[in-house]
C-alpha positions as CSV (number, residue, x, y, z in Angstrom):
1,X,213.9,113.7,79.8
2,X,216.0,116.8,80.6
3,X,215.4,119.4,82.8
4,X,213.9,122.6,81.8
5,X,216.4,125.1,82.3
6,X,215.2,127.9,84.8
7,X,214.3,131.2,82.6
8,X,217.0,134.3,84.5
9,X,214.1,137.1,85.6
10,X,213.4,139.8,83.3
11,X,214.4,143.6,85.1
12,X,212.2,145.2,83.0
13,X,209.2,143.1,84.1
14,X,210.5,143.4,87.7
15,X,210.4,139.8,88.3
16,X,211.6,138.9,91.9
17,X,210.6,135.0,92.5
18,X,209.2,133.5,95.6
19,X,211.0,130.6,96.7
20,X,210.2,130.1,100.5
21,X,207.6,127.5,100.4
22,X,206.3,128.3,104.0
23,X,205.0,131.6,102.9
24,X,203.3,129.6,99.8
25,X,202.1,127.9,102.4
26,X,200.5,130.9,104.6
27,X,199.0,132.4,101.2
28,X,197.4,129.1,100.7
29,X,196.1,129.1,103.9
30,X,194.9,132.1,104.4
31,X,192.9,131.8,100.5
32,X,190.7,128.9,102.6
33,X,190.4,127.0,99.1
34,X,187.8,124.0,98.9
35,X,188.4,121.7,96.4
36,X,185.6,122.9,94.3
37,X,186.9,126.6,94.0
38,X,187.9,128.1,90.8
39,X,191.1,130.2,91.2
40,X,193.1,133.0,89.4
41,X,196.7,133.6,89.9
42,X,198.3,136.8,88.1
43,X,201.8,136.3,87.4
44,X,202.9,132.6,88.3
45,X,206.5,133.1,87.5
46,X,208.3,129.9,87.9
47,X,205.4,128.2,89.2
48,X,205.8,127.5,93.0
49,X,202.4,128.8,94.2
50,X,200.6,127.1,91.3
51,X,201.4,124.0,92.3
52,X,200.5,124.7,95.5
53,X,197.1,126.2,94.4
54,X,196.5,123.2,91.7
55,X,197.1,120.5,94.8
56,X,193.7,122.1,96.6
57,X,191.8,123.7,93.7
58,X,189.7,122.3,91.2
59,X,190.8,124.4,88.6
60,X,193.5,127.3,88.0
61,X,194.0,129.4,85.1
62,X,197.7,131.0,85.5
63,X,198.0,134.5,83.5
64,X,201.4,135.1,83.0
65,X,202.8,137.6,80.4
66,X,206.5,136.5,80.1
67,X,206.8,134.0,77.1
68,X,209.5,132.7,78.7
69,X,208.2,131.8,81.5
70,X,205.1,130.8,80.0
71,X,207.4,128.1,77.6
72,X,208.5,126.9,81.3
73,X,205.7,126.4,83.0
74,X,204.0,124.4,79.5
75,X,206.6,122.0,80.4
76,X,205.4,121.2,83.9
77,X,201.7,121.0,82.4
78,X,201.6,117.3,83.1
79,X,202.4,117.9,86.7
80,X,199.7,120.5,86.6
81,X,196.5,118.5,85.0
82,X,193.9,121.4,86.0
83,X,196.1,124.4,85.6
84,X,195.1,126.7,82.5
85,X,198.0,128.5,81.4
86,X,197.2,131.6,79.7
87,X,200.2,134.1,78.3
88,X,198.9,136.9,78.1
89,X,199.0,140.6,79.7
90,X,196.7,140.2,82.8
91,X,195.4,144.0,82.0
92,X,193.9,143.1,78.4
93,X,192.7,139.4,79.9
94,X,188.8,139.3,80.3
95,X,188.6,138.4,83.7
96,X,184.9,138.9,83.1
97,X,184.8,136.0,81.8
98,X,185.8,133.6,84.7
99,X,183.1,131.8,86.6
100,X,181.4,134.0,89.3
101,X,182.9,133.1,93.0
102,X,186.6,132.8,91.4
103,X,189.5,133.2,94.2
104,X,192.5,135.3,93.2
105,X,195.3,134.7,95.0
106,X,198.7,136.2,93.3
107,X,201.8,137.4,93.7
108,X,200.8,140.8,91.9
109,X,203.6,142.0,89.5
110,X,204.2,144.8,91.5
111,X,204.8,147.8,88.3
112,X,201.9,147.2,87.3
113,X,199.6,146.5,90.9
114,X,197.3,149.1,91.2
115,X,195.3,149.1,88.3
116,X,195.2,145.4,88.2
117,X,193.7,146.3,91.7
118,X,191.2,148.5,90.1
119,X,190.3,146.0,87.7
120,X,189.7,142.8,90.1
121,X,187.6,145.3,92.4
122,X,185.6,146.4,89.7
123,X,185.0,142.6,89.1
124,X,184.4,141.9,92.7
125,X,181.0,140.2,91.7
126,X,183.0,137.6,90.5
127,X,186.2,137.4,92.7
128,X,184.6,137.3,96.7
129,X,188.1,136.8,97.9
130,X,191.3,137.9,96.7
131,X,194.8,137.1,98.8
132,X,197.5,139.3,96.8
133,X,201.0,139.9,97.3
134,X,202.0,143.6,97.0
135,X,204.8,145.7,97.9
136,X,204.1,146.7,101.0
137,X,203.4,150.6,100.8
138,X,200.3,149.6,98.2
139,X,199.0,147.3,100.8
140,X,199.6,150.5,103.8
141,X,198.0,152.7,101.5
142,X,194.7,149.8,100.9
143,X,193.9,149.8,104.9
144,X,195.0,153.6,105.5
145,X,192.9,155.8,107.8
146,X,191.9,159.4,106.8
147,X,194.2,162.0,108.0
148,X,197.5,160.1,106.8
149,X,199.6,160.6,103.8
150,X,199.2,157.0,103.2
151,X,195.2,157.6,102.8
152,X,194.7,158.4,98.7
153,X,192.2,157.2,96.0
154,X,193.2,153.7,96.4
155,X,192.4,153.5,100.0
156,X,189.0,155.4,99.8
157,X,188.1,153.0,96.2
158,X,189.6,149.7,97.9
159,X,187.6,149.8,101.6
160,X,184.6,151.1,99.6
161,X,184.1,147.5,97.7
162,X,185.8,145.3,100.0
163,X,187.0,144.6,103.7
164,X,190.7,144.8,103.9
165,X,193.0,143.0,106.5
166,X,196.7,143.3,106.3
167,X,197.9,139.8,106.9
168,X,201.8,139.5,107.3
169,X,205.2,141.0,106.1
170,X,207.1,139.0,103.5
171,X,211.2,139.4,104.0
172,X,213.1,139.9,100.8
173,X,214.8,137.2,101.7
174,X,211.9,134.8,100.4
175,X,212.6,136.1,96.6
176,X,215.2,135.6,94.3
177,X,216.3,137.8,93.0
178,X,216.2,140.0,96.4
179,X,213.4,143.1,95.7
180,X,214.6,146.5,96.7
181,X,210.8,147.3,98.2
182,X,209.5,145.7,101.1
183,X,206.3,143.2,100.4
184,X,203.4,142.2,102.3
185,X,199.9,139.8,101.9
186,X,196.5,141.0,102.2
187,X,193.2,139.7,101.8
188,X,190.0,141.3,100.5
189,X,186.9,140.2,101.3
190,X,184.4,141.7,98.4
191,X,181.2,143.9,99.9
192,X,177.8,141.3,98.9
193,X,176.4,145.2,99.0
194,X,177.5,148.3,98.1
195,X,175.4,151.9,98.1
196,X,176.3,153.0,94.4
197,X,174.2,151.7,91.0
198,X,177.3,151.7,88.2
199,X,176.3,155.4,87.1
200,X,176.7,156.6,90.8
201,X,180.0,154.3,91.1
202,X,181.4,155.8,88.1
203,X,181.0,159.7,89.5
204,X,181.7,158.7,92.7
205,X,185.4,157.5,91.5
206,X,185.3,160.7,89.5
207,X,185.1,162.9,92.2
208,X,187.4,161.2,94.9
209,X,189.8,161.2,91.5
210,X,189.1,165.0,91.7
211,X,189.3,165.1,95.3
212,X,193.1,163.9,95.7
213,X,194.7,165.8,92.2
214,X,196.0,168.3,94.2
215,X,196.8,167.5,97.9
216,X,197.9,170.3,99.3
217,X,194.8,172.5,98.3
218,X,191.3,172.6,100.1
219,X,189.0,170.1,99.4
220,X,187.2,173.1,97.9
221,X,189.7,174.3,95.4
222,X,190.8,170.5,94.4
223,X,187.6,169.9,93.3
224,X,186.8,173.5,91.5
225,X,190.1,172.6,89.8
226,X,189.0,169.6,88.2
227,X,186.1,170.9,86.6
228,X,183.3,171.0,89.2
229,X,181.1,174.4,89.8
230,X,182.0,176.3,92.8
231,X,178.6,177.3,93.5
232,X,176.5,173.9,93.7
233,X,180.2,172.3,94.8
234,X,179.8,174.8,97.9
235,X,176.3,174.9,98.6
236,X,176.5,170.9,98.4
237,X,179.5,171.3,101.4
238,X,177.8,173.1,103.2
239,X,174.5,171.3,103.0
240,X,176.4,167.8,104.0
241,X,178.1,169.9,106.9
242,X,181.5,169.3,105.6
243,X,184.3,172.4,105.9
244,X,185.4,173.3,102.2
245,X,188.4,174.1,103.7
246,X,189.1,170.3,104.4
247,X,191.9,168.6,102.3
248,X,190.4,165.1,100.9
249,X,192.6,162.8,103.3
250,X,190.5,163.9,106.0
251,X,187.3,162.9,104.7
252,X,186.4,159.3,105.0
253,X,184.8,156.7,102.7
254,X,181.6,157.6,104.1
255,X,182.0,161.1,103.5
256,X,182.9,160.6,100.1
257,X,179.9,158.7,99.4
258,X,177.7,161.3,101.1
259,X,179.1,163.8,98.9
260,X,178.8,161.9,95.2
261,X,175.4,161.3,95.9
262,X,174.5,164.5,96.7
263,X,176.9,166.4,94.1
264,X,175.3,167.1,91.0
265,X,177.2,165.4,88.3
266,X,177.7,168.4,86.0
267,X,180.6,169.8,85.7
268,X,182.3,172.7,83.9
C-alpha cells in the first residue's frame, strides 16, 4: 500500500505543524491522561499528537476542519482504533455533547483561539482539564495581573472559571512551516465552584465586556458608554468603595464579581 502523500498547510487556515515529538511528549505529560479518560483534541493536523493521545486514552474524537487533512488522517484510522475523526468546524461542534470529565488537550488553531476558549470554559462542567497550545500573547493575556495592558476580558473571564498555569515556551523551530508568532502551553484546571448562577454569569460577562470597550476612559464613562445608568452605576461604585475614576485593568476578578452582583442589570 502506498503512502499517503502529506497534504502542504493551508495559509488561510494558518496551519503551522508540530513535528518535535518531545514537546508531544511534555503536552502529554502534563494532560496526566489515565487510560480511562475521554479526550478532545481541536485541530489534529497531520496527526502527531493523536497518536500520542490514542496510545494513553481510551478514546479520542479529533475535530479537524481541513478536508484535506481530514482525507489524511482517515487513512491512518487503522493505526488509530479509538480515535473519532470528526471534520467539522470546532465552533459549530456540540461539544456539549461529550461525556462529562472530557480532557482537551490541543494545539488550538491559533485565528480562531479565543472564542474557542470562551466556548470550552463555558463547558468547563464537562472539560476539568484542558492543556492547549496558543500563541503565546493569548496565553500572557490568560494569567495577566490587573494593572497590565496584557490584563483584558479574557484574563478576568479565564481565571474567573479556571486556575491557569503557564507551562513552557514552544520555539518555532518545533513547527513546519515556521509561525511568525511566538507559542506557548498552558493548563487550565476548571473551578468545581464558581459564585455566579448562569443569569448572573451572563451579566457579569456583560459588564466586564462593558468594562474594557474603551480603555483609555474611566471605569465610569466605559460603562455609561455601553449602556449602563450613571446614577445606580455610581451609587453602586461608591457603595462597593471602588473609585469611578478607575480604568477596568485595575480592577481584579474579584472586583468585577463584587460589582455584577451588586449592579442592577438594567440598562439604558
Amino acid at each position: 500500500m502506498s503512502i499517503p502523500e502529506l497534504p502542504p498547510p493551508n495559509k488561510r487556515l494558518g496551519q503551522n505543524f508540530l513535528i518535535d515529538p518531545n514537546i508531544v511528549r511534555k503536552i502529554v505529560a502534563l494532560a496526566e491522561l489515565s487510560p480511562s479518560d475521554h479526550v478532545l483534541e481541536i485541530g489534529p493536523g497531520r496527526g502527531i499528537l493523536t497518536e500520542a493521545l490514542s496510545r494513553v486514552a481510551t478514546r479520542v474524537t479529533a475535530i479537524e476542519v481541513d478536508p484535506r487533512l481530514h482525507a489524511y488522517l482517515e487513512t491512518k484510522q487503522a493505526e488509530l482504533p479509538n480515535v473519532e475523526l470528526v471534520c467539522e468546524d470546532a465552533l459549530a461542534y456540540p461539544v456539549e455533547n461529550l461525556p462529562i470529565g472530557t480532557v482537551v488537550v490541543a494545539n488550538l488553531p491559533y485565528y480562531i483561539s479565543t472564542p474557542l476558549l470562551f466556548r470550552l470554559l463555558d463547558q468547563r462542567v464537562r472539560f476539568p482539564r484542558m492543556v492547549l497550545m496558543l500563541q503565546a500573547e493569548v496565553v500572557d493575556r490568560l494569567v495577566a495581573k490587573p494593572g497590565g495592558s496584557d490584563y483584558g476580558v479574557l484574563s478576568v473571564m479565564g481565571q474567573y472559571a479556571a486556575e491557569i498555569t503557564k507551562s513552557f515556551r514552544v520555539s518555532a523551530q518545533c513547527f513546519r512551516p515556521r509561525p511568525e508568532v511566538a507559542s506557548a502551553v498552558v493548563l487550565l484546571r476548571a473551578k468545581e465552584r464558581t459564585r455566579l448562577n448562569q443569569k448572573e454569569e451572563a451579566a457579569f460577562r456583560a459588564l466586564v465586556k462593558a468594562a474594557f470597550a474603551h480603555r483609555r476612559k474611566t471605569l465610569a464613562n466605559s460603562l455609561r458608554d455601553e449602556g449602563y445608568e450613571p446614577h445606580l452605576l455610581n451609587e453602586t461604585l461608591q457603595r462597593l468603595d471602588i473609585a469611578p475614576t478607575r480604568r477596568a485593568e485595575m480592577l481584579s476578578v474579584e472586583d468585577f464579581l463584587r460589582l455584577a452582583l451588586a449592579l442592577p442589570i438594567h440598562r439604558l
